[in-house]
C-alpha positions as CSV (number, residue, x, y, z in Angstrom):
1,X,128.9,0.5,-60.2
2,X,127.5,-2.0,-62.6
3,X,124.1,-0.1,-62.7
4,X,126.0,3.1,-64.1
5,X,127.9,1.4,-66.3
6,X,125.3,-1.1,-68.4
7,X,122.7,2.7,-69.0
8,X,125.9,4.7,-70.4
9,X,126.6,1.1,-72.5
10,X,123.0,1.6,-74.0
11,X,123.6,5.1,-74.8
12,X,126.5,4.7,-76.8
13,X,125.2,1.9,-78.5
14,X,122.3,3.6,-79.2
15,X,124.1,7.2,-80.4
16,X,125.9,4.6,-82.8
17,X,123.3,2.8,-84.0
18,X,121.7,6.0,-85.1
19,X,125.0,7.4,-86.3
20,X,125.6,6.8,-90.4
21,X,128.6,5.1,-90.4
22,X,130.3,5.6,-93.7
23,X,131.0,2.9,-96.0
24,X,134.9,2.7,-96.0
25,X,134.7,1.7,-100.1
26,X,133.0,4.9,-100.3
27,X,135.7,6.9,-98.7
28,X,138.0,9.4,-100.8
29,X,141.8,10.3,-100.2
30,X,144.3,12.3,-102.1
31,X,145.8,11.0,-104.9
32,X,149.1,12.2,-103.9
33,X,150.5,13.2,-100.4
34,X,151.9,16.3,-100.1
35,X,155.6,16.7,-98.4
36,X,158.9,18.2,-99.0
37,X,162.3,16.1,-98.9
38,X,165.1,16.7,-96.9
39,X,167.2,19.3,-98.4
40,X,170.9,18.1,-99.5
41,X,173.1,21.1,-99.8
42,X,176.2,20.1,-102.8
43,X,179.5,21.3,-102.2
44,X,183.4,20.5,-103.2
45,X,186.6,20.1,-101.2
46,X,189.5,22.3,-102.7
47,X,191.1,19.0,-104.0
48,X,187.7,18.0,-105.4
49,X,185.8,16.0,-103.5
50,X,182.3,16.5,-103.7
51,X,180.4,16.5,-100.2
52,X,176.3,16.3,-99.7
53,X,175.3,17.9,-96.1
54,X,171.2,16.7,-95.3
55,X,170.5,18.9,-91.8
56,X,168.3,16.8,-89.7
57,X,168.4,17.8,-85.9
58,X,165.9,15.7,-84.4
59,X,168.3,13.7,-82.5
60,X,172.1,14.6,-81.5
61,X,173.5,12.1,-84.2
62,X,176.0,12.4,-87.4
63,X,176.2,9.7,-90.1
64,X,179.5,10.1,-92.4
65,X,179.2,8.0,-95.8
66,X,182.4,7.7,-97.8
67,X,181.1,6.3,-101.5
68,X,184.1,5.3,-103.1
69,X,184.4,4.1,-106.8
70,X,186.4,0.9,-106.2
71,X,184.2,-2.0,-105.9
72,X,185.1,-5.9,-107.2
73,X,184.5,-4.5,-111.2
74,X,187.9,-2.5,-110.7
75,X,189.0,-5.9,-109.6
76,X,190.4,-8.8,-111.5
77,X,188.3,-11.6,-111.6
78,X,191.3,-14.3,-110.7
79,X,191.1,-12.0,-107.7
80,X,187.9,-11.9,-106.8
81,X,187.1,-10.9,-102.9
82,X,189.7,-8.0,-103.0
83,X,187.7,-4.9,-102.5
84,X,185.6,-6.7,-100.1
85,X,188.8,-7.7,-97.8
86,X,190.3,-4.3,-98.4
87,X,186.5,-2.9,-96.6
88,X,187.1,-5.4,-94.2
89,X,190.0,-4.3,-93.4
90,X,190.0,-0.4,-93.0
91,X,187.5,-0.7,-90.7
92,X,189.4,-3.6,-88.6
93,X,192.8,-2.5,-89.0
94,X,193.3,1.0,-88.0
95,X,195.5,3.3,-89.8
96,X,199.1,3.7,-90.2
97,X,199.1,6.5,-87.4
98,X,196.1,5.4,-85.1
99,X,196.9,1.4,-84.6
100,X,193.5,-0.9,-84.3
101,X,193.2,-1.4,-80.6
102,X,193.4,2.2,-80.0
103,X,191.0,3.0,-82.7
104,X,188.5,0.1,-82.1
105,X,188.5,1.3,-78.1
106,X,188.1,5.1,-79.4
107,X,184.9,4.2,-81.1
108,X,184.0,2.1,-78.2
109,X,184.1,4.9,-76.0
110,X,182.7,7.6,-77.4
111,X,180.1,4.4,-78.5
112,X,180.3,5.2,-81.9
113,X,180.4,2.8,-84.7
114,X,182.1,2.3,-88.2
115,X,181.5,-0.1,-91.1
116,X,182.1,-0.7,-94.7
117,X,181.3,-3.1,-97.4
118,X,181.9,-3.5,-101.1
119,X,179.6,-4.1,-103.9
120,X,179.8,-4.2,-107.2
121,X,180.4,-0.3,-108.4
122,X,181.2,0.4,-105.2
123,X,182.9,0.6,-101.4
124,X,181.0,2.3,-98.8
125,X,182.1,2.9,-95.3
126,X,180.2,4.8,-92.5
127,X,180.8,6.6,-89.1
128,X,178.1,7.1,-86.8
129,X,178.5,9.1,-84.0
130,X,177.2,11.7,-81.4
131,X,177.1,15.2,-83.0
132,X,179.3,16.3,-80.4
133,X,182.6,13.6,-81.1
134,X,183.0,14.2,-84.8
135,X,186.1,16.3,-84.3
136,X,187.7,13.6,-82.0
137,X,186.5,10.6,-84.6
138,X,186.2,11.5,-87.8
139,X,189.9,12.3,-88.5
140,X,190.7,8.6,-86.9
141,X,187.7,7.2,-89.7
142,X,189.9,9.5,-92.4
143,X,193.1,8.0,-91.4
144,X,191.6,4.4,-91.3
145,X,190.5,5.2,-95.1
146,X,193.4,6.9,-96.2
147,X,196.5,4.8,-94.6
148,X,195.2,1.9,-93.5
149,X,197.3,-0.2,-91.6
150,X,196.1,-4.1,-93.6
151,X,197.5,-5.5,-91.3
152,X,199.1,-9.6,-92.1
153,X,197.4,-11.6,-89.6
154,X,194.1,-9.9,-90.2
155,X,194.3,-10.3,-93.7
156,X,194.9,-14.0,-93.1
157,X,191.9,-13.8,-91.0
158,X,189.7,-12.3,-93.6
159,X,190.7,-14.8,-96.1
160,X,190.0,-17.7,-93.9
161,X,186.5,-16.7,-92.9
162,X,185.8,-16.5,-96.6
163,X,187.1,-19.9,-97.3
164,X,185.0,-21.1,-94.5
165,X,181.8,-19.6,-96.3
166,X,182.7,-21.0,-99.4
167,X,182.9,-24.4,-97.9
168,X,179.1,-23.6,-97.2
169,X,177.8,-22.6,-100.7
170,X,175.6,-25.4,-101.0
171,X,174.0,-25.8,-97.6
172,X,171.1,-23.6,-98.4
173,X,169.5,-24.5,-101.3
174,X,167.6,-21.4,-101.7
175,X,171.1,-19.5,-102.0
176,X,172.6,-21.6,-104.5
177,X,169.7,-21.1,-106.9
178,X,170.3,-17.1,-106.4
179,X,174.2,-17.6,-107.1
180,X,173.8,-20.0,-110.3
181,X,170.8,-17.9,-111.9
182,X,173.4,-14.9,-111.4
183,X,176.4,-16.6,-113.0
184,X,174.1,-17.3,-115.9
185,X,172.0,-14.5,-116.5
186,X,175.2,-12.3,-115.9
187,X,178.3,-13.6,-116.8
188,X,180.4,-16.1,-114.4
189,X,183.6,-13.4,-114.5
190,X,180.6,-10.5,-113.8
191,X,181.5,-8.8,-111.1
192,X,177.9,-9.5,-109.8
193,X,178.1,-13.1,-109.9
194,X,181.6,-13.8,-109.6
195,X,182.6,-15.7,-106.8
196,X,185.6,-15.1,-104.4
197,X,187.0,-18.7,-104.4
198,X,190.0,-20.3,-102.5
199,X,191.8,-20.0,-105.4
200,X,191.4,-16.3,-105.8
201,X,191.8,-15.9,-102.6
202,X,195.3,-17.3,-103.0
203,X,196.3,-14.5,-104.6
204,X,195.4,-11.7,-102.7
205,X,198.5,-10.5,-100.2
206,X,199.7,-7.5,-99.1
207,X,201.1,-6.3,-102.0
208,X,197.8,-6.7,-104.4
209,X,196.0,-5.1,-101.7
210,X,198.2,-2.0,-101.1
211,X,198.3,-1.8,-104.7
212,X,194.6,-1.7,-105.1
213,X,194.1,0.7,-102.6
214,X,196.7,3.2,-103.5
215,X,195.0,2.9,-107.5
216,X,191.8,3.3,-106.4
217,X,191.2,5.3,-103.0
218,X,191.5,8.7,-104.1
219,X,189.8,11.9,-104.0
220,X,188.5,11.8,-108.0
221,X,186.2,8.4,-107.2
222,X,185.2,9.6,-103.6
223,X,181.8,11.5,-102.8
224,X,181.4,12.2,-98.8
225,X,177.8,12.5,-97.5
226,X,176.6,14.2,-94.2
227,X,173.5,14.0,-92.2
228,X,172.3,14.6,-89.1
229,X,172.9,17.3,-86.3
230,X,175.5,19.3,-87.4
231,X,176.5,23.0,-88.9
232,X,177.2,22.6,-92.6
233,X,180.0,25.6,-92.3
234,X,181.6,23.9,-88.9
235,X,181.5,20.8,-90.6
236,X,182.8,21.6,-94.5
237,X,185.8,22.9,-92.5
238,X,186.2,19.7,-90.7
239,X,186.3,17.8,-93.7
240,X,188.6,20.5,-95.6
241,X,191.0,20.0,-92.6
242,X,191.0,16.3,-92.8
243,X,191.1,15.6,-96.8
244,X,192.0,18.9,-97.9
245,X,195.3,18.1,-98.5
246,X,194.6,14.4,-99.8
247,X,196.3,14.3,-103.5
248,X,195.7,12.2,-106.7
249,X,198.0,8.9,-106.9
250,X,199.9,8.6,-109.7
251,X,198.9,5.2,-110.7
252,X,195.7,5.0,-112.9
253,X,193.0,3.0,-111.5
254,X,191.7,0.0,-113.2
255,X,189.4,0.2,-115.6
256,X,185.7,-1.3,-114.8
257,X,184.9,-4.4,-115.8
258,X,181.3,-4.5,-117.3
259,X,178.5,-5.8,-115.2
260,X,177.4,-8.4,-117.4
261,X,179.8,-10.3,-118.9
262,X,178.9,-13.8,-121.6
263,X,175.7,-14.8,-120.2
264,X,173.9,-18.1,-120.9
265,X,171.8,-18.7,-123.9
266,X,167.8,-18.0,-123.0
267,X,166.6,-21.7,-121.8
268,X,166.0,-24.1,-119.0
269,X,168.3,-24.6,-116.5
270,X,167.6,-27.2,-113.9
271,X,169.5,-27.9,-110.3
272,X,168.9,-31.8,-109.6
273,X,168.4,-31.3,-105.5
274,X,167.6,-35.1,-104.4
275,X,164.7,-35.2,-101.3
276,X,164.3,-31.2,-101.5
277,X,160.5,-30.8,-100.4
278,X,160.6,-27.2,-102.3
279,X,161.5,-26.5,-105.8
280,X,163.1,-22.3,-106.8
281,X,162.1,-21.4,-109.9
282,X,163.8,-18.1,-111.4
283,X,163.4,-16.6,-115.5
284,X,164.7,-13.7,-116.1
285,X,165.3,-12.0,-119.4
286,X,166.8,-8.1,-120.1
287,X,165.4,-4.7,-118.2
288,X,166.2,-1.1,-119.7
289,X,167.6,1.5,-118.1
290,X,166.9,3.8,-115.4
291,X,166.5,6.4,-118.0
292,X,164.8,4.7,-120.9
293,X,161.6,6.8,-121.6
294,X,159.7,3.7,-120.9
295,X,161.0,3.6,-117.2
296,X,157.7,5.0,-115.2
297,X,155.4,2.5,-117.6
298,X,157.8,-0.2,-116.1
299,X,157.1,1.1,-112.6
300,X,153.5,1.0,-113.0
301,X,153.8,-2.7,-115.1
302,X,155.5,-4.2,-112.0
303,X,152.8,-2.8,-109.6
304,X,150.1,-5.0,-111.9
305,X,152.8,-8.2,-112.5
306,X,154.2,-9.2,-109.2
307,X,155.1,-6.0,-106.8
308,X,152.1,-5.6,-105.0
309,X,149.7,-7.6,-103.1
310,X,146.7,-7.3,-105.8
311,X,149.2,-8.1,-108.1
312,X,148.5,-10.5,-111.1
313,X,151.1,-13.7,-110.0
314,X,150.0,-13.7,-106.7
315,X,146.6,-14.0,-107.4
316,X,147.6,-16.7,-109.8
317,X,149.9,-18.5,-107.7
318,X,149.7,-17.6,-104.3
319,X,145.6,-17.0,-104.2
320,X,143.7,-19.0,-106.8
321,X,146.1,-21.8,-106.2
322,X,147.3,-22.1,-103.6
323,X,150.7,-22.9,-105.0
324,X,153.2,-21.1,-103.4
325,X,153.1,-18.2,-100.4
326,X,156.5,-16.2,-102.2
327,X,156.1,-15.3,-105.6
328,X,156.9,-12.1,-107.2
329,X,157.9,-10.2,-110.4
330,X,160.0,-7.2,-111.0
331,X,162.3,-4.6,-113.4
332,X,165.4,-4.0,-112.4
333,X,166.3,-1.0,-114.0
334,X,170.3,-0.4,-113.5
335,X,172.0,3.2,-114.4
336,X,174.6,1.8,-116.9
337,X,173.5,-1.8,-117.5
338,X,170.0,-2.3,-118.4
339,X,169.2,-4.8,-115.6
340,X,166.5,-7.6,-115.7
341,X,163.4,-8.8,-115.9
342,X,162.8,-11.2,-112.9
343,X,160.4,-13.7,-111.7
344,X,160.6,-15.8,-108.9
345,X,158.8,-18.3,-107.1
346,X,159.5,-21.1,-104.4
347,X,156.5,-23.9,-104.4
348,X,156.1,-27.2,-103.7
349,X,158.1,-29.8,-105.2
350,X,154.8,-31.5,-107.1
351,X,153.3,-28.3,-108.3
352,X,156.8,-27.2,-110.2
353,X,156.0,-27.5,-113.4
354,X,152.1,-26.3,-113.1
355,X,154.1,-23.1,-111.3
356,X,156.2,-22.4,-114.1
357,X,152.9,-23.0,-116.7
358,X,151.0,-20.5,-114.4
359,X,153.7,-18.1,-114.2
360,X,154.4,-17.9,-118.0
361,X,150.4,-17.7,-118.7
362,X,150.1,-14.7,-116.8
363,X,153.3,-13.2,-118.5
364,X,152.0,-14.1,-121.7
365,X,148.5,-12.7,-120.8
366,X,149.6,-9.4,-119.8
367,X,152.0,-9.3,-122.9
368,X,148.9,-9.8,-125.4
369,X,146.1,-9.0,-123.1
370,X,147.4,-6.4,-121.1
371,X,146.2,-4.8,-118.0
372,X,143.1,-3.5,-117.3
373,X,141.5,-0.2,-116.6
374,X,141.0,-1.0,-112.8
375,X,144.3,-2.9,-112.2
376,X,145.7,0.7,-113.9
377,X,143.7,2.8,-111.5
378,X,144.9,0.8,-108.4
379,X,148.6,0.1,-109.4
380,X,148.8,4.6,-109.7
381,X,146.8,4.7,-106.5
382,X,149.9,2.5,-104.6
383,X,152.5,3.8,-106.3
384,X,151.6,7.6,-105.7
385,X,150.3,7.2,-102.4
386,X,153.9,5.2,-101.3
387,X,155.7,7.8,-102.8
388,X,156.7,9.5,-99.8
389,X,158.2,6.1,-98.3
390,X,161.3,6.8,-100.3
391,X,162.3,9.9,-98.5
392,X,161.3,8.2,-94.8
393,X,165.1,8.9,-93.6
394,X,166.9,11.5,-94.2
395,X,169.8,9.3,-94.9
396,X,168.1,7.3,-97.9
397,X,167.7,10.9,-99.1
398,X,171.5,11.5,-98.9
399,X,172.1,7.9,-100.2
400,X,169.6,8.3,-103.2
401,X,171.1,11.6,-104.1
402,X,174.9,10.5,-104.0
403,X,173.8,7.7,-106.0
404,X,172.1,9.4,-108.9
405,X,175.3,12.1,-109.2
406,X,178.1,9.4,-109.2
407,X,175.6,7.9,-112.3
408,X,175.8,11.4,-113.7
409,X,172.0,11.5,-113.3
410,X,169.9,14.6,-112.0
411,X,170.4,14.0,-108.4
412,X,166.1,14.9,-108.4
413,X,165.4,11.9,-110.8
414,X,163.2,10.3,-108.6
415,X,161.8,13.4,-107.1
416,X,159.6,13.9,-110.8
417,X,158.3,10.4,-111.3
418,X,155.2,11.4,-110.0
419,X,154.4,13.3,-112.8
420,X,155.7,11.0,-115.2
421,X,153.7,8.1,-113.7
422,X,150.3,10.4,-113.6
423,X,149.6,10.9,-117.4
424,X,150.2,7.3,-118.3
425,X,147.0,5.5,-119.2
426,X,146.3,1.9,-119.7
427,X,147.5,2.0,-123.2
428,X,150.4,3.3,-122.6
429,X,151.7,0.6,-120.3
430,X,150.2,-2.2,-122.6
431,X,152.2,-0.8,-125.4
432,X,155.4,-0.9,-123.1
433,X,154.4,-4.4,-122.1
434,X,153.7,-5.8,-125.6
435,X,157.0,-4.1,-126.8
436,X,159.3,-5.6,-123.2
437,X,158.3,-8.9,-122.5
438,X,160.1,-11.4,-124.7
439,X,159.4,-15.3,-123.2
440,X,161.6,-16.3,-125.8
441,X,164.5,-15.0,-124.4
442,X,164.1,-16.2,-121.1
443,X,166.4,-17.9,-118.9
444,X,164.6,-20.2,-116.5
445,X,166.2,-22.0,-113.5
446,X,164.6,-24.5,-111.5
447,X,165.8,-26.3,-108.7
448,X,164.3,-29.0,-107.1
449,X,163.8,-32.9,-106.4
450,X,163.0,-33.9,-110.0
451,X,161.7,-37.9,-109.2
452,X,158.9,-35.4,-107.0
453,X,158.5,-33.2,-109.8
454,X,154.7,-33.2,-111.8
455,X,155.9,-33.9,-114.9
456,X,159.2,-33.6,-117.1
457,X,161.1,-30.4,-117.0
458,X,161.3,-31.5,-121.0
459,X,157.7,-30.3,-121.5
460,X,159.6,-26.8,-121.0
461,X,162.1,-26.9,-124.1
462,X,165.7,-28.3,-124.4
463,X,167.4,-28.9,-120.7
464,X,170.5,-27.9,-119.3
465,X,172.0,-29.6,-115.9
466,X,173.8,-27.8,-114.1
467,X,175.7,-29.4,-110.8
468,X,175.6,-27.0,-108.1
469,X,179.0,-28.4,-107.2
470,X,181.2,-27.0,-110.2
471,X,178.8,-24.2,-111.0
């Protein structure tokens, strides 16, 4: 056996050895990947409703998404947590005609499953399920978001778990750096960095939340989203059937609270953390919108700052340094609000300040120097050739396009960024660059064991405290 193996060994190494093996820096590939998204099929309810049906029938499975416009900003901030117990409890309390046990074992045994949450803008709930059980569930998942049941000793549940977590708040030192540079780059009363206390919990009952819920649950804030293995005609008249008849409320909803509401003055910020081994350093100033005409520079600006792996921080930081393995930079470019400008990084407690000097150089650099030709050529290259990524699932699809139409956006926005990104030249996002980053208006937060610290947090202008504790 071994004496016909070791010749046909020699003659493949030999075929190879003659072989020209190409150079893989030499090799070529597209600059763009071709595909085709999903297709999402619009359509309205008699009452109004808008519905988006995305075909996909790979596997015998149906996702239903309920986007409703009646997150925490419809919410009064004394009563922060309400829209997220209300979620809570839809999915956990049945509805007035299908109590919870026999709705929790329905899903069970049909092993289907149904969630919800609520963010900011918004509360989301979904049903997934076989194809095959979305007449049996879905008009249980309406019922549940229609007439809940909110029930008392679930609500009291609810509110105790979240007192538990708040209780927590400052075990993790990572997360409390995240929730005070929220609070001050946003507003403490934002609806994105308020936070639901046992004092506003207090004041939610049964009455603010049936209140809430009959304001704010109605068919002229709620989009409905399909996808999977279904017939759009079989289903349309499924959901027709079950929300057809579901009228406008008569009281008005609340008005939204903006998303960023008194933020802190642009300045250092530091989080005393005695024996902490790591230090969290966030600055952040403002973004711009999602449609500012500068918005595909941004994308390409963030490929070259801190979004990619050749990126200029973590070559700074993470691979000339050795100062830190997370770092990263980003725009976040909001529909409404104009986002932010972000930078974080977590080193070492005696590298802090030399981190924050590093990071602000290469801000500065790209601001005056800009990028270069190559770093241009590259950042495209990634950004084109992960295109595709965003349309993976045919759900993100659905999700994506929901999202854009409740902004009032073109529910394709994203589809042409492609050829907005490939025009731009190098000039083009140094201009954007020179024009965006302000390090004057930043708002830096560090936390960390100061007696560990390289130096005096001083050095970095006029300093703040801020006690984790009150904050």
């Amino acid at each position: 056996m071994t004496r016909k193996i070791v010749p046909l060994i020699l003659s493949l190494l030999s075929l190879l050895s003659a072989a020209k093996l190409k150079d893989p820096r030499t090799m070529e590939f597209p600059a763009r990947l071709e595909f085709t998204p999903h297709e999402v099929e619009r359509f309205r309810l008699s009452n109004g409703i808008e519905v988006f049906l995305v075909e996909d029938h790979e596997l015998p499975l149906v996702d239903v998404v309920f986007r409703i416009d009646a997150g925490e900003r419809r919410v009064d901030a004394e009563q922060a947590g309400l829209a997220d117990i209300l979620a809570d409890l839809v999915v956990e309390g049945g509805s007035k005609a299908v109590p919870k046990r026999v709705f929790q074992d329905s899903l069970e045994r049909f092993g289907a499953s149904f969630w919800g949450y609520a963010w900011d803008e918004e509360t989301s709930f979904t049903l997934h399920l076989l194809s095959e059980h979305v007449d049996d569930l879905l008009p249980l998942a309406v019922g549940a978001i229609r007439e809940p049941m909110l029930p008392g000793q679930q609500i009291e549940i609810n509110k105790n778990q979240r007192r538990t977590a708040y209780q927590a708040r400052n075990l993790e030192p990572m997360s409390v750096i995240v929730r005070i540079w929220n609070k001050l780059y946003c507003g403490k009363d934002s609806p994105s960095a308020r936070e639901t206390t046992p004092a506003t919990l207090d004041r939610i009952d049964l009455e603010s939340l049936t209140k809430f819920h009959k304001a704010c649950y109605r068919p002229s804030l709620t989009m409905i989203g399909v996808v999977g293995d279904f017939d759009p005609k079989v289903m349309l008249d499924e959901l027709e059937r079950c929300l057809g008849d579901w009228q406008e409320p008569e009281p008005e909803p609340p008005d939204e609270a903006p998303l960023y509401t008194d933020p802190a003055s642009p300045g250092v910020y530091l989080v005393p953390w005695p024996g902490s081994v790591q230090s969290g350093i966030y600055m952040s100033h403002k973004g711009l919108l999602r449609d500012d005409p500068n918005y595909a520079a941004s994308r390409l600006f963030c490929e070259v700052y801190g979004g990619s792996w050749y990126s200029r921080l973590r070559k700074a930081i993470r691979v000339e340094r050795g100062l830190a393995y997370v770092v990263s930079g980003y725009i976040s470019s909001d529909f409404e609000e104009p986002g932010y400008f972000g930078t974080f990084c977590f080193t070492k407690s005696e590298a802090t300040l030399e981190a924050v000097r590093v990071m602000l150089g290469v801000m500065e650099d790209l601001r005056t120097e800009g990028i270069t030709q190559r770093e241009l050529e590259l950042a495209k290259q990634s950004w084109l050739a992960s295109f595709p990524a965003h349309y993976a699932e045919p759900e993100q699809v659905l999700r994506d396009r929901m999202n854009y139409a409740a902004h009032q956006y073109p529910i394709d926005f994203w589809d042409h960024m492609p050829e907005r990104i490939e025009p731009l030249t190098r000039e083009d996002v140094n201009s954007f660059a020179a024009g965006f980053i302000k390090p004057d208006d930043l708002i830096i937060v560090i936390l960390g064991d100061t007696t560990a610290f390289d130096g005096s947090v001083s050095e970095l202008g006029e300093v703040t405290i801020i006690d984790p504790e009150v904050y």
